[in-house]
C-alpha positions in Angstrom: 72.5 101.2 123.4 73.8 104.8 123.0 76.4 106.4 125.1 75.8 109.8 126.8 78.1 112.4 127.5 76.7 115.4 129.4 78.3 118.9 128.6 77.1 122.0 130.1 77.6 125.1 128.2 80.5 127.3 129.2 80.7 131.5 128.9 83.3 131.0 126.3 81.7 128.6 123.8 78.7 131.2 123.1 79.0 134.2 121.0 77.8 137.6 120.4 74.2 137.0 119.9 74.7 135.1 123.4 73.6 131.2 122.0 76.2 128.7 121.2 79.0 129.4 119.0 78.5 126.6 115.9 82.1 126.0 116.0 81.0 124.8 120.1 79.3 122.1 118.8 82.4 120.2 116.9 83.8 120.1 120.2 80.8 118.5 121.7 80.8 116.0 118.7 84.7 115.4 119.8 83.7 115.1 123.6 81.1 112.4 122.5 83.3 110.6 120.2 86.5 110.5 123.0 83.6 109.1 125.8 81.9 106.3 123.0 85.7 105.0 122.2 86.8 104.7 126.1 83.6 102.9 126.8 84.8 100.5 124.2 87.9 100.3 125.9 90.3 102.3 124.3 92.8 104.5 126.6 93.7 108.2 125.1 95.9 109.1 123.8 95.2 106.1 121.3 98.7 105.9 119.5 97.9 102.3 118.5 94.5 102.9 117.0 95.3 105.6 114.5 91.6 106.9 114.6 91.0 109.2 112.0 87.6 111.5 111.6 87.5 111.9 107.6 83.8 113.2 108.0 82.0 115.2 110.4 79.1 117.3 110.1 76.3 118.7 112.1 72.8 120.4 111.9 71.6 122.7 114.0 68.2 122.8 115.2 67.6 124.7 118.0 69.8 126.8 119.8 72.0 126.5 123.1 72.6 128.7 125.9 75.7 129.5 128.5 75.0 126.9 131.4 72.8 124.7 130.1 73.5 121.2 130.3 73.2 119.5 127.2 73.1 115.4 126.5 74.9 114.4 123.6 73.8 110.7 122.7 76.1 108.7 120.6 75.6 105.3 118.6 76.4 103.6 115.2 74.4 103.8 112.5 77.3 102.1 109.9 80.2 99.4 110.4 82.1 99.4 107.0 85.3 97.1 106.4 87.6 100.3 106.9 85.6 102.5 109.1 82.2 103.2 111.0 79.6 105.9 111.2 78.6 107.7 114.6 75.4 109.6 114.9 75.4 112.1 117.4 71.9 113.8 119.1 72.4 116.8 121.1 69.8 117.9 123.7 68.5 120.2 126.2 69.1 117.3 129.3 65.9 118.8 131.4 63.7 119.8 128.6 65.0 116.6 125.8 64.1 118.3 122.9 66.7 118.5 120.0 69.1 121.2 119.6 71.4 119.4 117.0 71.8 115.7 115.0 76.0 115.3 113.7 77.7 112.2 112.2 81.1 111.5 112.3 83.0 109.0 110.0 86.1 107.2 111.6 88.6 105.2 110.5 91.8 103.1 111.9 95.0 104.3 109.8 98.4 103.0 108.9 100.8 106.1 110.3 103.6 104.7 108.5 101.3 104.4 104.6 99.0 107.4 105.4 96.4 104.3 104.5 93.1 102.7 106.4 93.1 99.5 107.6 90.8 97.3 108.0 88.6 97.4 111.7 89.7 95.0 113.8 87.0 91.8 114.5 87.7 92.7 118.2 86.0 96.2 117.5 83.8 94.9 114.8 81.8 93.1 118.1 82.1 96.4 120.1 80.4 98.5 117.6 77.9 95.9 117.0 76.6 96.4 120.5 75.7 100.0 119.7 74.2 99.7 115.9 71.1 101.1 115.6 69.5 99.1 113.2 67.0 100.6 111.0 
């Protein structure tokens, strides 16, 4: 089951030719990634989960306008024994049809060793809930 974050475009986030800035949409990516982690419970900021994007990319399909709403859909594709794999759709919420597909890869991190660490079994069942199984 994916989570959904709704973002409507703002004046600021679009650009001279008047559609979404791409920079916009790693900011949507974010939005979506904050709202998938507090549904699985964690509380921001998350000092004691050291979560760490060390990937993140996104294609652009379509483009996006000032004030429309958009639905960013979020889910795992990937549960690794250090880190996990978000895919991210982004579309028009009236219309549904895709503007942009991103992935992001996360992992939990050791402040003090600057290493990952392993996910906890606790979030292991979390994620499970939201793999999208192939």
């Amino acid at each position: 089951m994916p989570s959904v974050t709704d973002i409507q475009v703002r004046f600021c986030e679009t650009d001279a030719v008047g559609h979404v800035n791409n920079v916009s949409y790693f900011i949507y990516l974010e939005q979506a990634r904050v709202d998938f982690t507090k549904m699985l419970g964690a509380e921001f900021p998350a000092i004691d989960l050291n979560m760490v994007v060390v990937s993140l990319h996104c294609d652009f399909i379509d483009q996006a306008y000032f004030d429309q709403v958009l639905e960013v859909t979020t889910s795992v594709s990937r549960i690794g024994g250090k880190s996990f794999t978000l895919i991210h759709e982004i579309r028009d919420k009236r219309e549904k049809h895709l503007i942009a597909k991103g992935e992001s890869v996360v992992v939990l991190l050791d402040r003090e060793k600057n290493k990952a660490i392993p996910l906890d079994s606790a979030w292991v069942k979390q994620l499970e809930q939201h793999l999208i199984k192939e």
